[in-house]
BALOGU-283133 format. One record per residue (C-alpha): residue in one letter; x, y, z. Coordinates in steps of 0.2 Angstrom, whole numbers, padded with zeros to 4 digits, always signed. Layout:
AXYZ ...
This chain:
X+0000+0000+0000 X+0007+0016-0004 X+0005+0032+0005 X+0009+0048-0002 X+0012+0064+0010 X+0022+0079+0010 X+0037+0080+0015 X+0045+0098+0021 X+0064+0098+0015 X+0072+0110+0028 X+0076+0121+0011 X+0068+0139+0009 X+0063+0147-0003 X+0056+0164-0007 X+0039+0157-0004 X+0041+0146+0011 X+0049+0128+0016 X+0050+0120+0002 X+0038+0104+0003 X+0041+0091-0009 X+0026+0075-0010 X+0034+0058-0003 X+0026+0040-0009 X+0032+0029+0005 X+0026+0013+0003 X+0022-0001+0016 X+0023-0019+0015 X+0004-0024+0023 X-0002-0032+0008 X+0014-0033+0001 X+0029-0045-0001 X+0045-0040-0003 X+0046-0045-0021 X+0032-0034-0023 X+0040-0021-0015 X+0057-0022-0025 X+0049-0022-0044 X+0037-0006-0039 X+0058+0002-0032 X+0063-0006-0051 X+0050+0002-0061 X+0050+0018-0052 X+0068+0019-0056 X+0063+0016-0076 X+0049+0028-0077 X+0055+0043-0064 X+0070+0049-0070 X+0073+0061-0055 X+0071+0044-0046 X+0085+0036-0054 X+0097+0053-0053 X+0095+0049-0033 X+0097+0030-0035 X+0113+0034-0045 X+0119+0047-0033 X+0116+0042-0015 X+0106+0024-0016 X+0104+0023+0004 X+0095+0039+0003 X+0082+0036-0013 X+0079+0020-0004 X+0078+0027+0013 X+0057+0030+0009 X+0054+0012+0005 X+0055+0005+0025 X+0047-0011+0023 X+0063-0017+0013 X+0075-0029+0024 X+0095-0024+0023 X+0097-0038+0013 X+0087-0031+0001 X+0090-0013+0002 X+0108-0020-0001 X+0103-0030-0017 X+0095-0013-0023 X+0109-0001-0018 X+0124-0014-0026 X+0112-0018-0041 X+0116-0038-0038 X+0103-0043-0051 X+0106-0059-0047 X+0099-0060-0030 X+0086-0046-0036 X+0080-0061-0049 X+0082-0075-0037 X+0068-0067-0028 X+0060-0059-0040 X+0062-0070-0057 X+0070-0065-0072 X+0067-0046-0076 X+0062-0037-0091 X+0070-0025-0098 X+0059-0011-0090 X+0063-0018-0074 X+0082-0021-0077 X+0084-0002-0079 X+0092+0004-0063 X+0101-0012-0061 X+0110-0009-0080 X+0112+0009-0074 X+0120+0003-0058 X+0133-0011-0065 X+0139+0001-0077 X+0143+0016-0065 X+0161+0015-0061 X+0159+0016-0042 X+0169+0002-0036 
């Protein structure tokens, strides 16, 4: 189940605190396979999404609290093979952020 709220930053801006909406998703009703393909499409279909992913992983992932260490870990690292082993084999769509991740020279 996801829940979307607002979020205020801490930044200000000439109007205000800057508020930015938050999707923080839950695992009632959820597994945790579930939960790791809606982190893999998001990072196909929001590009902002997968800036943060490529830039500070713990962070973009910090909102999805439901996910073990072990699979927070699998996400950050982009181990598709024990993303797959839990989830089956991905589609291309899904594989995005995982490619993305492999191919970033942060080693």
């Amino acid at each position: 189940m996801a829940v979307r709220t607002l979020e205020r930053t801490g930044e200000r801006t000439k109007h205000g605190v800057h508020e930015k909406e938050v999707t923080k998703v839950t695992r009632k009703g959820q597994t945790g396979k579930e939960v790791i393909m809606s982190v893999l499409a998001r990072a196909a279909d929001d590009s902002a999404f997968l800036a943060r992913l490529a830039e500070d992983p713990s962070e973009a992932l910090s909102e999805y609290y439901t996910l073990t260490k072990e699979e927070l870990a699998a996400l950050a690292s982009g181990d598709i093979r024990k993303i797959e082993s839990w989830c089956g084999k991905l589609d291309k769509r899904h594989a995005t952020w995982l490619w993305c991740r492999l191919s970033q020279e942060k080693w």
